[in-house]
C-alpha positions in Angstrom: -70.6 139.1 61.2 -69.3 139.8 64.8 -66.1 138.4 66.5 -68.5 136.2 68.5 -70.9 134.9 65.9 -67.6 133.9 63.9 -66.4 132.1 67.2 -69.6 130.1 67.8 -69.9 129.2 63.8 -66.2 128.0 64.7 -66.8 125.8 67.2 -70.1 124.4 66.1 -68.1 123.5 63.2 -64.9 121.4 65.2 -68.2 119.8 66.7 -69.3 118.2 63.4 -66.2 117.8 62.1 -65.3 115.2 65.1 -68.5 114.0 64.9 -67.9 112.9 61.4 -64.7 111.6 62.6 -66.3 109.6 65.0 -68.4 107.6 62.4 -65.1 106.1 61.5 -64.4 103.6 64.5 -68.1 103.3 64.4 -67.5 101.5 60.7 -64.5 99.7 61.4 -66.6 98.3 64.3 -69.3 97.3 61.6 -66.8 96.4 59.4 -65.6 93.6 61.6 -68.8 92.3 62.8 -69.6 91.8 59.6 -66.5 89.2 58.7 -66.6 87.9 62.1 -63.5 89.4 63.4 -65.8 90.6 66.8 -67.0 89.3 69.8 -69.4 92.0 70.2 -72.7 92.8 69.1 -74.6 95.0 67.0 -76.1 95.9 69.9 -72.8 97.1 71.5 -71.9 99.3 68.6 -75.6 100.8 68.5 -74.8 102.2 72.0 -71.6 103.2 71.8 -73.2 105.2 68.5 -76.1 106.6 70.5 -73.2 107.7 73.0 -71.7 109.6 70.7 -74.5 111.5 69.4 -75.9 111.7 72.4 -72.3 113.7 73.7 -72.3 116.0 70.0 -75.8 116.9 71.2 -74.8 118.7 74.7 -71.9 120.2 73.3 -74.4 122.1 70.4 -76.4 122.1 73.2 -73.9 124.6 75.2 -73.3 126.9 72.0 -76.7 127.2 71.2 -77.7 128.3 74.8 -74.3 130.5 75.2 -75.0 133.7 73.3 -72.0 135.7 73.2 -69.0 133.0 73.3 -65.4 134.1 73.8 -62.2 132.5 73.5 -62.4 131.3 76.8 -65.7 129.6 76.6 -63.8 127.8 73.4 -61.3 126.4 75.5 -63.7 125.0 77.9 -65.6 123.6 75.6 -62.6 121.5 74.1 -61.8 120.7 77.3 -64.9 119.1 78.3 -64.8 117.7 74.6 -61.5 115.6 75.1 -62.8 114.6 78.3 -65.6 112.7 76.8 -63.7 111.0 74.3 -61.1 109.5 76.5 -64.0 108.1 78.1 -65.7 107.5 74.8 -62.1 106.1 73.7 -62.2 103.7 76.6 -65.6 102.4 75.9 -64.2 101.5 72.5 -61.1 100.0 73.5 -62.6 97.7 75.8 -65.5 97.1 73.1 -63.2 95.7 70.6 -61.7 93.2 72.5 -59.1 91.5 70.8 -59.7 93.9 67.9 -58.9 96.9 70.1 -55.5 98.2 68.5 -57.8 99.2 66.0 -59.4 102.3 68.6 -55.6 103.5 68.8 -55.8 103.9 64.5 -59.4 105.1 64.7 -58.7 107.9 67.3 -55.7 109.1 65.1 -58.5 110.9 63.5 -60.2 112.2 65.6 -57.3 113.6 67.5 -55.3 114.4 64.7 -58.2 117.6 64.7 -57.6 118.0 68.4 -54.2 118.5 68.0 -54.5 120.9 65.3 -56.2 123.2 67.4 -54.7 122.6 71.4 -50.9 123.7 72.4 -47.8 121.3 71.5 -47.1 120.8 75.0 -50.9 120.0 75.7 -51.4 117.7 72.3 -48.0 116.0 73.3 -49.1 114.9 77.2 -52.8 114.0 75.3 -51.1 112.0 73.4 -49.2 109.8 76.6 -52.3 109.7 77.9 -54.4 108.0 75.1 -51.6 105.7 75.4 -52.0 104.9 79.2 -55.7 104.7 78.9 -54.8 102.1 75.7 -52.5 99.9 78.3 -55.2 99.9 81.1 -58.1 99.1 79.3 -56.3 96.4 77.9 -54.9 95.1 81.1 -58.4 95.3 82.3 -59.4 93.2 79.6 -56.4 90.8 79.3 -55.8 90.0 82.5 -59.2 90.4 84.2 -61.9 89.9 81.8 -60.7 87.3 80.2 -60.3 88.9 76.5 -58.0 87.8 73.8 -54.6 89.2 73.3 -51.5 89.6 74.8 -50.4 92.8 76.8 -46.9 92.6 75.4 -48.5 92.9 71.5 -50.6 95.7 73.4 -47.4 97.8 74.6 -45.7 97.2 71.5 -48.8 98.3 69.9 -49.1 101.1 72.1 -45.7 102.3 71.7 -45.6 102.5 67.9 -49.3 104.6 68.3 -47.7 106.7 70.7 -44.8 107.8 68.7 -47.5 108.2 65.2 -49.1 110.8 67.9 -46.5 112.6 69.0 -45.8 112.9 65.4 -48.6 114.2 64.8 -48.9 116.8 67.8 -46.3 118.1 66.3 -47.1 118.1 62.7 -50.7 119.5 63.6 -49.1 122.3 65.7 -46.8 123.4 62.7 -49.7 123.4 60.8 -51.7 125.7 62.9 -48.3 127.9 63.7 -48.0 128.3 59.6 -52.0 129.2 59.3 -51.6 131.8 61.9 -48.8 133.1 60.3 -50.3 133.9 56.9 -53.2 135.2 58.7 -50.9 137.6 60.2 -49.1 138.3 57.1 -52.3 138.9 55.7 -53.4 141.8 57.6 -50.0 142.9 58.0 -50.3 143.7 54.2 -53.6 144.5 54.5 -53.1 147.3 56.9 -49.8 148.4 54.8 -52.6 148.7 51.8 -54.9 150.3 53.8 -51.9 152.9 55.1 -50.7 153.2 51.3 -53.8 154.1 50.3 -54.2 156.9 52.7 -50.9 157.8 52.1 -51.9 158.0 48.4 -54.8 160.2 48.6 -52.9 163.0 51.4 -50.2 163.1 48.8 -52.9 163.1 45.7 -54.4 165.9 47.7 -51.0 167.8 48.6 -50.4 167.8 45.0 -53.7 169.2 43.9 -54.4 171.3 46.6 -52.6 175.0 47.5 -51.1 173.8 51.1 -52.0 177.7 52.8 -55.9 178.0 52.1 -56.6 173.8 51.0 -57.9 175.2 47.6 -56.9 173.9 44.1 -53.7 174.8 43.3 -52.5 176.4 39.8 -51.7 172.5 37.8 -55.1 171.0 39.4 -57.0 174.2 38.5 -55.4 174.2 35.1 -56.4 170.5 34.7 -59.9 171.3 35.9 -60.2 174.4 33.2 -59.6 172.1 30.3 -62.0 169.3 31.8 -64.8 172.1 31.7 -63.9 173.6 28.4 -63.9 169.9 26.8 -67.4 169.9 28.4 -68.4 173.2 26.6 -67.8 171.5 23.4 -69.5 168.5 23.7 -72.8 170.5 25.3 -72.2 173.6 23.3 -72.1 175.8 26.4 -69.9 178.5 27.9 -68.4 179.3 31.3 -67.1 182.4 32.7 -63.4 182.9 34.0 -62.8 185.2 36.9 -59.3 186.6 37.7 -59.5 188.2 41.5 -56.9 190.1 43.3 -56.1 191.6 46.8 -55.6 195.2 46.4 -52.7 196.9 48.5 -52.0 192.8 49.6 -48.5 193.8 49.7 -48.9 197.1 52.9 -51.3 194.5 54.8 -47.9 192.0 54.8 -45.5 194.9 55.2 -47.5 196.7 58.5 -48.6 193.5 59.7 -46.8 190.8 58.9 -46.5 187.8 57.1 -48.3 185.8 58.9 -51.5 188.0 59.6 -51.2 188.1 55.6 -51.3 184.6 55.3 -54.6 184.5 57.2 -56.0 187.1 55.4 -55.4 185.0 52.0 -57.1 182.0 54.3 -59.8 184.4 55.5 -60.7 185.3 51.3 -60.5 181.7 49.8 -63.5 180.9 52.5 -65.4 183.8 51.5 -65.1 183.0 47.9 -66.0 179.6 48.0 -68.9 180.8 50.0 -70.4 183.0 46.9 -69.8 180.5 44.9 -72.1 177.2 43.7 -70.8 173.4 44.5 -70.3 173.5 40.7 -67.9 176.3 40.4 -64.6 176.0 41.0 -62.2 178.3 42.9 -58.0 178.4 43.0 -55.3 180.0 44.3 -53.7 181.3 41.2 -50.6 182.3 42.8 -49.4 184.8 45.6 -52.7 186.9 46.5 -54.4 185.9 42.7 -57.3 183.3 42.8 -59.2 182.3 39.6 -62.7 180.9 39.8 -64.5 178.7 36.9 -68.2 179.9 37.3 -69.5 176.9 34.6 -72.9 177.3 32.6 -73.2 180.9 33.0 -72.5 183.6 30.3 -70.5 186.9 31.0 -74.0 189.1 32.1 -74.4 186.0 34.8 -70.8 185.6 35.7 -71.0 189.7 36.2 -73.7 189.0 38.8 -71.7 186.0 40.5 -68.8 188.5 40.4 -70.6 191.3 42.5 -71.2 188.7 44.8 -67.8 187.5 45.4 -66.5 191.1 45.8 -69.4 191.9 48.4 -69.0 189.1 50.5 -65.0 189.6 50.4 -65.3 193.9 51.3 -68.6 194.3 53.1 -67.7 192.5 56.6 -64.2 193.5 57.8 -61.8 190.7 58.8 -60.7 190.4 62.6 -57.5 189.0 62.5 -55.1 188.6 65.6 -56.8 192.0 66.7 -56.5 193.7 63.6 -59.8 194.9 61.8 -58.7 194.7 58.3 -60.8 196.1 55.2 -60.4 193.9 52.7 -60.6 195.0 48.6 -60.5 192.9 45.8 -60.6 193.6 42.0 -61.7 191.5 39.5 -61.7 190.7 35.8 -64.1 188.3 33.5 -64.3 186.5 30.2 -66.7 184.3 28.6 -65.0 181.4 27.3 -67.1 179.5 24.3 -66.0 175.9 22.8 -63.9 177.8 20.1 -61.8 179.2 22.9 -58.0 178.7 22.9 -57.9 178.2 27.3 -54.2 179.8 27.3 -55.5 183.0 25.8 -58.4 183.1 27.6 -56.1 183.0 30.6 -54.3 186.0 29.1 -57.6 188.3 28.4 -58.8 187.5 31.8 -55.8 188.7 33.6 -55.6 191.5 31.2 -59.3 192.8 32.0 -57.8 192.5 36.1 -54.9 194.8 35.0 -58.0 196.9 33.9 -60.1 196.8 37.1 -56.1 197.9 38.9 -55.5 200.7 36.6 -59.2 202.1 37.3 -59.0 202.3 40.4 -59.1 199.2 42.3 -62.1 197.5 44.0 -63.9 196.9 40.8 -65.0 194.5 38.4 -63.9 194.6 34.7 -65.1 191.9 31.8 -65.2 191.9 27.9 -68.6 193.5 28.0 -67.3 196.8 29.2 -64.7 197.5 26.0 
């Protein structure tokens, strides 16, 4: 739900809710009819009733016709609200006649709400001028219309009121300031969670991942090795291990330079991963060493996945900074099988890659071949 929708649902709500709290005064009007306490009529109430519904109707009225309310729109809308019930709140006062003190109790609810959502300053001056209207209808009523009372009970009356409002201007205003701070507070720790939780996974993935070429690193891989072999034994299948190496790594840093070196090792992990199936999995071992997991194959298929990797590492040259760079790479292979020990398997694999060296370099050597 937009930022608007949840605005409008807002206000249509405050609407209901102080039309609910109008059906108070309404009762106490009732109320007092009913044991005799009134001069007035059912009649009398009836209207003032049909006023009041009549008022909660144009305001829906407005928010159903305004399709995309903002804050402002809000505020105008309360505005035109508190209008209406002074007026409304007059009507009453002079209603009740000699019963009218009991308007100033009724209207404690319903602007107890406005208070909760207007300024201090604002709820505070609403608040002096309930009380005036209070005093003039009642002089009006006193003094020229011949209704029962006295305006000194009024004033006293209207004094003790006042100060209950002010009271509560202020207590709805703390209210609202304590709301809106735990609403703050509350996406003030949910954006911390939010940040931790990034923070979390950049460091998860610093840790698992070699910081030059963004591969796995050596503990992630080694992690990874003994997931797939734990596989193999429950499915009763094999994987091949592949040890790879840059050959003459070291001349390409000394004529060139470390950092040309460094995107050469960048330059390799991309073509590896690039012979390679979203199911393998592919390392920097160390230094210029990767070790690649080529899962559900056997040795004869992971011979075949090998030539691949070593083609698409040697047959295009590498342009780097201006440099055309041939690029050689020797591998060895092992099958590993669900009896396999991983840490030996490590050992034969880079055993069979001291064997590809020792031959001559740029080529691939696996247990088949002894």
């Amino acid at each position: 739900m937009g930022s608007n929708q949840r605005l409008k649902r807002q206000i249509y709500q405050n609407t209901l809710f102080s039309f609910g709290a109008y059906h108070v005064p309404v009762a106490v009007a009732l109320v007092a009819k009913w044991f005799g306490l009134g001069k007035y009529n059912y009649q009398s109430v009836m209207w003032f009733y049909v006023l009041i519904v009549g008022l909660i109707g144009f305001y829906l009225l407005l928010v159903y016709l305004k399709a995309s309310p903002n804050r402002e729109f809000a505020d105008r809308v309360l505005v035109l609200q508190t209008t209406c019930w002074l007026c409304v709140f007059a009507y009453w006062t002079y209603l009740l006649d000699e019963l009218r003190v009991y308007s100033l109790i009724s209207a404690i609810i319903v602007f107890t709400f406005i208070f909760s959502y207007g300024r201090l300053k604002y709820s505070i001056a609403l608040s002096f001028l309930v009380t005036a209207i209070y005093l003039a209808v009642s002089y009006i009523g006193i003094e020229k219309a011949g209704q029962g009372g006295s305006m000194e009970a009024e004033t006293v009356n209207a004094l003790h009121i006042v100060m209950v409002y002010v009271f509560l201007a202020f207590m709805g205003y703390r209210v609202v300031q304590q709301k809106l701070g735990l609403v703050k507070s509350k996406r003030k720790l949910q954006t911390v969670e939010r940040e931790l939780k990034q923070a979390f996974k950049i460091l998860q993935k610093t840790a698992n991942s070699d910081f030059l070429t963004g591969l796995m690193n050596r503990r992630s891989m080694q992690q990874k090795l003994q997931e797939i072999l734990d596989h193999g034994r429950r499915t009763h299948s094999t994987f091949v291990l592949a040890m790879c190496d840059l050959d003459y790594f070291k001349q390409i840093n000394d004529r060139y330079g470390h950092d040309v070196g460094d995107k050469v090792l960048i330059e390799v992990a991309n073509r590896i991963k690039s012979a390679i199936r979203v199911t393998d999995y592919v390392c920097r071992w160390g230094g210029e060493e990767f070790i690649v997991a080529l899962t559900d194959l056997d040795i004869l298929e992971g011979c075949r996945v090998a030539e691949k990797i070593k083609a698409s590492v040697e047959d295009e040259p590498a342009t780097i900074d201006g440099s055309t760079l041939n690029i050689r790479l020797s591998i060895g292979l092992v099958e590993v099988d669900e009896n396999a020990v991983l840490a030996e398997k490590i050992k034969e694999v880079d055993f069979y890659l001291y064997e590809a060296k020792r031959k001559g370099r740029s080529k691939i050597e696996c247990a088949s071949a002894v």
